[in-house]
Structures are given as C-alpha cells and as structure tokens.
DRENDO-1510 file (C-alpha; in Angstrom, 1 decimal, always signed):
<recs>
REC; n; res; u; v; w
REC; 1; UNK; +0.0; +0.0; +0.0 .
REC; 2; UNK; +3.0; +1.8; +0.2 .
REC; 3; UNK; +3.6; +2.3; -3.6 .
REC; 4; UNK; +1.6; +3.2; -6.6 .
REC; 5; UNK; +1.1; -0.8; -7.5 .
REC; 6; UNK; -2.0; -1.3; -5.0 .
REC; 7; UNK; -3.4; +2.5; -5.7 .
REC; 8; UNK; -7.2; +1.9; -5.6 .
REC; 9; UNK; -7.2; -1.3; -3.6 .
REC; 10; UNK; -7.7; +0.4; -0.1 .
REC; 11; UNK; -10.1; +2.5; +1.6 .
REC; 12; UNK; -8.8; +5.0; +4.1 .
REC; 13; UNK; -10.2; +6.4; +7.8 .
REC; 14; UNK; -8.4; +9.2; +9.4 .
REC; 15; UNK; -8.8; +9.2; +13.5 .
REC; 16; UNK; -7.2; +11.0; +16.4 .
REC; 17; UNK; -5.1; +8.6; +18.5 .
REC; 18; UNK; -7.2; +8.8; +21.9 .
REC; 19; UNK; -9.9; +7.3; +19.8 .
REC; 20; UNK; -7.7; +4.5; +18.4 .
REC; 21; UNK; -6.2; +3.7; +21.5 .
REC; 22; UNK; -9.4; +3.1; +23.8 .
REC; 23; UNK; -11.7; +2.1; +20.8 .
REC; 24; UNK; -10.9; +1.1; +17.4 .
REC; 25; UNK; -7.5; -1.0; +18.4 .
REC; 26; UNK; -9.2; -3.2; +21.5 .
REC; 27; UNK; -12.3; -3.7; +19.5 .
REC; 28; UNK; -10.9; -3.7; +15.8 .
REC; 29; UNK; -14.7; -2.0; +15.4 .
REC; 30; UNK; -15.5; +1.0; +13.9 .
REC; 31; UNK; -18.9; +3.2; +14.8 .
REC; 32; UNK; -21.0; +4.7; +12.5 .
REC; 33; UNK; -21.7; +8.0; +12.9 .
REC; 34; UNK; -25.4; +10.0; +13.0 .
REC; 35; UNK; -25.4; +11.7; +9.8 .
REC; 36; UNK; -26.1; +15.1; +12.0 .
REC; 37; UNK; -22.5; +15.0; +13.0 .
REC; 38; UNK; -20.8; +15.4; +10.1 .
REC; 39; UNK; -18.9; +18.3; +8.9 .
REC; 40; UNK; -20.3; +20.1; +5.7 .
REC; 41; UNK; -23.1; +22.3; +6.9 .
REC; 42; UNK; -24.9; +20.2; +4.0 .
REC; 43; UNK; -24.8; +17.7; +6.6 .
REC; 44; UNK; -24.8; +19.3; +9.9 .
REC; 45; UNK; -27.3; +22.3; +9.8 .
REC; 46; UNK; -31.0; +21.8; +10.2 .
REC; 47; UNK; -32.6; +21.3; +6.6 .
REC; 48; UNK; -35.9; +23.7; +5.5 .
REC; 49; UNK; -38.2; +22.3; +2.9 .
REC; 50; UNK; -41.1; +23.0; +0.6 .
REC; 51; UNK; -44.5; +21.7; +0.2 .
REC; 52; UNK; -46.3; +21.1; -3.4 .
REC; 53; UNK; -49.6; +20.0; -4.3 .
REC; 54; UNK; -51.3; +18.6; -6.9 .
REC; 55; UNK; -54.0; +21.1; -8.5 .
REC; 56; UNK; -57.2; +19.9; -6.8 .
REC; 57; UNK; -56.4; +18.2; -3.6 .
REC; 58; UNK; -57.1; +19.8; -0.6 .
REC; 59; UNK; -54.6; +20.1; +2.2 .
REC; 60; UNK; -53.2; +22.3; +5.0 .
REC; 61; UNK; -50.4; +22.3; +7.1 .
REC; 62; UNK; -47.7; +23.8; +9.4 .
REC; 63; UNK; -44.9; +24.4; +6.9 .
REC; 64; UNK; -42.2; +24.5; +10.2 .
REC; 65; UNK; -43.2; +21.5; +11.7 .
REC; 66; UNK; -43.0; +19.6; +8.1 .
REC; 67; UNK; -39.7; +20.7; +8.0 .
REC; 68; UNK; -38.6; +19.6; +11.5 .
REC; 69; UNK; -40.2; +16.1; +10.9 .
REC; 70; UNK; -38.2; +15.8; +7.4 .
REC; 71; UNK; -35.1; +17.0; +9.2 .
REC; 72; UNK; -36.2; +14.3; +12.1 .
REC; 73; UNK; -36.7; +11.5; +9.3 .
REC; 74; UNK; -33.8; +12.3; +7.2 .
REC; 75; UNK; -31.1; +13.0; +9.7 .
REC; 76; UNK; -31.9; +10.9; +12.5 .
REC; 77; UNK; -32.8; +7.2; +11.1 .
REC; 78; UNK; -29.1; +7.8; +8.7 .
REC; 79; UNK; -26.0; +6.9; +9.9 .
REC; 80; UNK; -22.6; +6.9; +8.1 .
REC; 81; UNK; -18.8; +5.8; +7.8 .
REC; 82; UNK; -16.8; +7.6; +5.7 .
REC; 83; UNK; -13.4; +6.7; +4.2 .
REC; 84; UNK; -11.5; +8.9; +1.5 .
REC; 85; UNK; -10.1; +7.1; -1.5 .
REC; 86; UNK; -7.1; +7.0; -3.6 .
REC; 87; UNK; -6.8; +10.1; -5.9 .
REC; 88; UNK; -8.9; +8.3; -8.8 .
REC; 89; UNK; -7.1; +10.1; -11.4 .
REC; 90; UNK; -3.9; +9.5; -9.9 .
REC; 91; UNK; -0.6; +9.6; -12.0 .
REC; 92; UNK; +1.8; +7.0; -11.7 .
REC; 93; UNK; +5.4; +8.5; -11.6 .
REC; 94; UNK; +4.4; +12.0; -10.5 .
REC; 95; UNK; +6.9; +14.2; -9.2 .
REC; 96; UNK; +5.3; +14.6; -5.2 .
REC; 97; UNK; +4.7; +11.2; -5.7 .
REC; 98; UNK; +3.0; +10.5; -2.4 .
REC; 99; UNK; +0.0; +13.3; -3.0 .
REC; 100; UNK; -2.9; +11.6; -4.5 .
REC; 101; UNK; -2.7; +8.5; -2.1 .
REC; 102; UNK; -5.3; +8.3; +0.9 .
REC; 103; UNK; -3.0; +8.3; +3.3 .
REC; 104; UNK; -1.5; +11.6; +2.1 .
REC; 105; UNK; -3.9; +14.4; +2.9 .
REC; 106; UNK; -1.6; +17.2; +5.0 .
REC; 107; UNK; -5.3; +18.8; +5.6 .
REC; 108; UNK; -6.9; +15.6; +6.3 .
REC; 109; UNK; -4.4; +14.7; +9.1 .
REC; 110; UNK; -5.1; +18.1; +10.8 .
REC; 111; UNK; -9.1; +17.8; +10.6 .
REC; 112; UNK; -9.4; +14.1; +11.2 .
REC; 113; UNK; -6.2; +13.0; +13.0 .
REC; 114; UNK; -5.6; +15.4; +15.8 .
REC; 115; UNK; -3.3; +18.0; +14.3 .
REC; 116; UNK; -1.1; +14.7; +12.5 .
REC; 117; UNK; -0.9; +12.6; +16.2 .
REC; 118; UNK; -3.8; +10.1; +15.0 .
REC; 119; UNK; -3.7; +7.6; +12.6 .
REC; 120; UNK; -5.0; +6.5; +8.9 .
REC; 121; UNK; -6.4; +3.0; +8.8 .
REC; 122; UNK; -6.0; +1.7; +5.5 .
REC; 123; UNK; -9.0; -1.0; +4.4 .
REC; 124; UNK; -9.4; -3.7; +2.1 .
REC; 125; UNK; -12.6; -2.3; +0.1 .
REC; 126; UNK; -13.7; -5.7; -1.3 .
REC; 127; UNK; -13.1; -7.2; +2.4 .
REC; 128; UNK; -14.7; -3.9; +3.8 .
REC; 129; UNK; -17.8; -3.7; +2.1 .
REC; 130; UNK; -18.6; -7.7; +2.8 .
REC; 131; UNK; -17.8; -6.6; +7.0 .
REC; 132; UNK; -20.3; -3.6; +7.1 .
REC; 133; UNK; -23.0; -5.4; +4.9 .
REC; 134; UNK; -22.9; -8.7; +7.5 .
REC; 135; UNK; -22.7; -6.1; +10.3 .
REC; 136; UNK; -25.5; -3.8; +9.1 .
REC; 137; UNK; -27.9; -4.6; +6.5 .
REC; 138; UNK; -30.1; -6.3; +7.6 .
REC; 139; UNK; -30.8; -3.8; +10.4 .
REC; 140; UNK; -32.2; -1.1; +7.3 .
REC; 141; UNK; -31.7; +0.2; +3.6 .
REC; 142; UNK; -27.4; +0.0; +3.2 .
REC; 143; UNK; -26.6; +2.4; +0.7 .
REC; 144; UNK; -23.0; +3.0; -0.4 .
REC; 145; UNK; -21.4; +5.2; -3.6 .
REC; 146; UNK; -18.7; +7.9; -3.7 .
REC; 147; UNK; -19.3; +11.3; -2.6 .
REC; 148; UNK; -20.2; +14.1; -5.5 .
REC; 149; UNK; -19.2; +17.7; -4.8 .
REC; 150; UNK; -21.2; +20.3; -6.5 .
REC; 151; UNK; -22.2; +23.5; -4.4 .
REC; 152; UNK; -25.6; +23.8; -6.2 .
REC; 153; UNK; -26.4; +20.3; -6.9 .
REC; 154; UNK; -29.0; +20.0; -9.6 .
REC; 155; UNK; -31.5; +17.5; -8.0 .
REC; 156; UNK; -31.4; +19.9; -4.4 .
REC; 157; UNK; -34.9; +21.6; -5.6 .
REC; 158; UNK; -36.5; +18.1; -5.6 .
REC; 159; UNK; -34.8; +16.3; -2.8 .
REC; 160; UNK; -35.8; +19.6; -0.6 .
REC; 161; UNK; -39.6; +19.5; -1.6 .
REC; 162; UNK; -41.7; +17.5; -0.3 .
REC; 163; UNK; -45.1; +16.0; -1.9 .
REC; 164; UNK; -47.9; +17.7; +0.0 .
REC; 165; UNK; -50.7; +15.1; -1.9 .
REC; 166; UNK; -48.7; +12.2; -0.2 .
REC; 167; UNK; -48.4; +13.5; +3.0 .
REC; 168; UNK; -52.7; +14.5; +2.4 .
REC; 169; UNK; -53.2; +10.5; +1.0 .
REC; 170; UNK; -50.7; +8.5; +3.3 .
REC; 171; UNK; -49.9; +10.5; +6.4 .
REC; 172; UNK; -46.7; +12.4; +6.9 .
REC; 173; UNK; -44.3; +9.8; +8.2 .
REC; 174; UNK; -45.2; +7.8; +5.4 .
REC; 175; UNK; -44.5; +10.4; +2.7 .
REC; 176; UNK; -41.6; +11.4; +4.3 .
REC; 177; UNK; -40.3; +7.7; +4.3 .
REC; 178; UNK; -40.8; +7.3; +0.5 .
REC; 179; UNK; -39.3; +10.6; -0.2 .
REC; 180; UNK; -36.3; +9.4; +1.4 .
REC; 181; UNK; -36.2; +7.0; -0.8 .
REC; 182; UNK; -36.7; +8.6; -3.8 .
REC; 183; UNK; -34.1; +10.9; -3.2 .
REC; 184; UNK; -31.1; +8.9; -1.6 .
REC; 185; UNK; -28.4; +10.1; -3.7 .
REC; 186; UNK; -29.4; +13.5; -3.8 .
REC; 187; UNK; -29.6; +13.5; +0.2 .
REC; 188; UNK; -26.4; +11.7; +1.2 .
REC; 189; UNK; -24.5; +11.5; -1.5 .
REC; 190; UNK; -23.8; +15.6; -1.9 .
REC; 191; UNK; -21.7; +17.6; -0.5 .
REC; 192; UNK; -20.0; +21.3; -1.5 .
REC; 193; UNK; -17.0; +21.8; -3.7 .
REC; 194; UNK; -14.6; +22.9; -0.7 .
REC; 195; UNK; -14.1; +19.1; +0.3 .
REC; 196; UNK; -13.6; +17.5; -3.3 .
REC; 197; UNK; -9.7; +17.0; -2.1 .
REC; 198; UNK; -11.1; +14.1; +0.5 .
REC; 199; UNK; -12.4; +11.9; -2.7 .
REC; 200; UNK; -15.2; +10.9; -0.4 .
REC; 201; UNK; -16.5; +7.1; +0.0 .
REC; 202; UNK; -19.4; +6.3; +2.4 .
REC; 203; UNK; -21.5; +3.8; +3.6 .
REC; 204; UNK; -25.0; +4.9; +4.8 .
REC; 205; UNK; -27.8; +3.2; +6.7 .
REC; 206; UNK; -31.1; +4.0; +6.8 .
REC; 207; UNK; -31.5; +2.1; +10.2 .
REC; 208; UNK; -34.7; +1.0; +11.4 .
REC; 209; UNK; -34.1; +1.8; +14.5 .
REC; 210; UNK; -32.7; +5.2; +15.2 .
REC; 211; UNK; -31.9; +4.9; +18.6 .
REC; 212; UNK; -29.1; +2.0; +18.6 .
REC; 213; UNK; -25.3; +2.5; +18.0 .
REC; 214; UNK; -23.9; +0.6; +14.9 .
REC; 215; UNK; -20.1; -1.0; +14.9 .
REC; 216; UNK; -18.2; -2.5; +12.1 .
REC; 217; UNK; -15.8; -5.2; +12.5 .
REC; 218; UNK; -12.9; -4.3; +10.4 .
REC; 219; UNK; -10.5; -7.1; +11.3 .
REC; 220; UNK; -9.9; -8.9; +8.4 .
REC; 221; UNK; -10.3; -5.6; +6.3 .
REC; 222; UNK; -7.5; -3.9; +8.4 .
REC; 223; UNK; -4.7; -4.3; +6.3 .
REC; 224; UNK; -2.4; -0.8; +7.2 .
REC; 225; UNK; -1.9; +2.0; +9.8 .
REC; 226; UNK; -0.1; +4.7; +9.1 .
REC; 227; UNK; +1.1; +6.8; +12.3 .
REC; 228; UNK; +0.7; +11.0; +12.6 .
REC; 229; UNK; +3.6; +12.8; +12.2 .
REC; 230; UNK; +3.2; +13.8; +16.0 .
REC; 231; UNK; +1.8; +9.8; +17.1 .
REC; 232; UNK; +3.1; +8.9; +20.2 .
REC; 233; UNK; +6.4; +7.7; +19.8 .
REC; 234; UNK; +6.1; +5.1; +22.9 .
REC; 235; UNK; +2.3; +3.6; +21.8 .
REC; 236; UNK; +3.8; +2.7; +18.1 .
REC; 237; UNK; +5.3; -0.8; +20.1 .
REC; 238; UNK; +1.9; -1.3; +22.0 .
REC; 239; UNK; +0.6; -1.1; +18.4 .
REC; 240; UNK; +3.0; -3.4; +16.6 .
REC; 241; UNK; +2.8; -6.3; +19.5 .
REC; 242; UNK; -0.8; -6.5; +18.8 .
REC; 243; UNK; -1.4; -5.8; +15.3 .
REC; 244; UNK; +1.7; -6.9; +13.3 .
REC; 245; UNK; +1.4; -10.8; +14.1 .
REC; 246; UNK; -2.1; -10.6; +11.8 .
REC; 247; UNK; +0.2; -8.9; +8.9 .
REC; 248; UNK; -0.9; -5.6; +9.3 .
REC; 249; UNK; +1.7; -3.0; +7.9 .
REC; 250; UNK; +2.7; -0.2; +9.8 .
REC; 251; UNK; +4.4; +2.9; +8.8 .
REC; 252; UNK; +4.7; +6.8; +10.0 .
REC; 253; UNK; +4.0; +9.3; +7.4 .
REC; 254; UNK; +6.6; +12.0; +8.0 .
REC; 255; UNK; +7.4; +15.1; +5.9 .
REC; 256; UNK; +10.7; +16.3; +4.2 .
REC; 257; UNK; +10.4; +19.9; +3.8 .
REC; 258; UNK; +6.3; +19.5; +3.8 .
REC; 259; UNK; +6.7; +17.1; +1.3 .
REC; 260; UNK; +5.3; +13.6; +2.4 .
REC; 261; UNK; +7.0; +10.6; +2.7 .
REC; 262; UNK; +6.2; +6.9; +3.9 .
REC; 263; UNK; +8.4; +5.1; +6.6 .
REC; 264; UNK; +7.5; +1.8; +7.1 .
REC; 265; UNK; +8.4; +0.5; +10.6 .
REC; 266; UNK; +10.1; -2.6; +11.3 .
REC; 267; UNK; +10.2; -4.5; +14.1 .
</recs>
C-alpha cells in the first residue's frame, strides 16, 4: 500500500489517537456516525423544505413542523462511515509522488487526526464492504457510492420538496419515508465543492431503529496503519505487538520539507 502498484485497492479512515487507543484497536470495530455530525453544513445544519400539491387536492399544514419532521426522518434514522479514496485520477510516476494517495492528505491529518498525532487506517474495500454489509444490512436500507461535490447540486430543488398530496393520501411519516427513498443520492451522496480533495466514499444506513449505536468489525479488512507525524512515539510498540502478528503493515507518514514521505516501521 506503500507504492503506486495497489493504488485503488484500499479505503482509508483518518482518526485522532485517543480514539484509536481506547476504541478502534481493543475492538478492531468501527462506529458509525449520526449523519447530524458530520462536517459540511450540507450535513450538519438543520434542513428547510417546501410543500407542493397537486391542483385539486385539498390540504393544510404547518410548513415548520413539516420541515422539522423531514429533518427528524432524514437525519436521525441515517448513519454513516466515511473513508477517502485513492486520488482516482492518480498519475503514476508523478513528481510529489505521495500526493494523490489516501493516506497523504496534509489537511486531512489536521481535521481528522488530531493535528497529525492520529492515525489513517487503511482497508481492504472488497473485504470492507462484505464486513459492514454482514454487520448492518439487515438492520435497514445500506446504501453506499462515492461522494459528488457540487455547491448547487442539480436534484437539491426536488430532494428539498416535499409531496404535499402524499403526506394529504398517506400521512406524513409515510410520505416522508418514500421521499427518502426517492431521493437517496441526492440527500447523502452531496456535498459542496470545498471538500472535493477528500475523494469521499461512504457507507450509509437507513436504520430502522434510530436509537441504537452501529459497529463494524474491520478485522480482516485492516490491512495498514499509518502513524501521525506527531503519534506517540512510545504507543507505536503497544501497536505493533498487537497488530503486526495478523500482517498488518505499519508505517509513520513523515514530511521532508512538507513534502510527504512513507516510513514503514520494522520490528
């Protein structure tokens, strides 16, 4: 994972060490996150929508509370886990040839990974997506795709309107159920041009029940973990006696005048 050879193979997940520490390496789980929590304001903010109606249906309704029940609906039943991917249109035998790899995202490290003292998991994506589908699907709608970036996206005017004749002929959760479904991609599957750098893969459920936690166990899709600039210098043997007898790599990602470069670490 350390060269351009593999490029494409892995997923990656960014983390601050205090979190890898006491959860991710005595568990080898991952959590999936409430959709509210994420970062874009896309994501975070409450959402407003609209109401149409079909010409000669009758209907009336509180326009704010619609709009706190679809933010409710939408929000609160999703949960996600994020990964960034290999630079798709990477170029093999580039100059800065470590830019364009998961792993090697200078602004990523300082969001996601405490200021570069965390750690980037790299994942086995075939292996990956077989571990969250056992784990999750059958617990509500799994929907997975890369992340599009568009600040305006085309299909926002429909995804933020909501049918006013369904909500009149099948109640409101009901209408707001099938417009979630009709309007996945457009819902969780957008965010605004400032993060297109992240190359942004997710996993999302649509969980049946809203108020349960959801873990992942990534064991056989761990594969790498590559060590902040600023990781712990005494934890990297903690990490190595427990993770390098099931072939994990490890390596720190350091950086020669800001440049990145891999060092793999040996016992």
């Amino acid at each position: 994972m350390f060269s351009d050879d593999d490029a494409g193979r892995y997923l990656f997940h960014y983390t601050r060490a205090e979190t890898f520490m006491t959860h991710i390496l005595p568990t080898s789980r991952l959590r999936m996150s409430s959709f509210k929590y994420l970062n874009d304001p896309r994501e975070s903010k409450n959402w407003l929508c609209s109401v149409s109606i079909e010409p000669g249906v009758e209907g009336t309704w509180d326009v704010g509370a619609i709009a706190k029940s679809f933010t409710e609906q939408m929000k609160g039943s999703a949960f996600v886990l994020c990964f960034t991917r290999d630079d798709p249109n990477l170029r093999p035998g580039r100059r800065a040839h470590l830019y364009g790899r998961g792993y090697a995202h200078p602004s990523m490290w300082d969001r996601y990974a405490g200021g570069h003292s965390g750690v980037c998991l790299a994942l086995d994506i075939d292996t990956l997506g077989d571990d969250i589908a056992q784990a999750v699907a059958a617990k509500g709608e799994l929907l997975y795709q890369g992340v599009h970036y568009d600040d305006m996206p085309p299909t926002d005017e429909l995804a933020f309107t909501v049918d006013g004749t369904a909500i009149v002929e099948l109640g409101e959760d009901e209408a707001l159920r099938r417009h979630q479904k009709d309007h996945q991609g457009a819902l969780y599957f957008y965010k605004s041009t400032d993060w297109k750098a992240e190359f942004e893969f997710r996993w999302v459920l649509l969980a049946d029940d809203s108020s349960k936690e959801y873990y992942i166990d990534v064991s056989r899709s761990l594969k790498g973990v590559i060590f902040g600039d600023a990781f712990p210098e005494e934890a990297v043997n903690l990490v190595w006696s427990l993770l390098h007898p099931s072939g994990v790599q490890l390596a720190r990602l350091k950086y020669l005048n800001g440049n990145p470069t891999i060092q793999p670490i040996a016992p």
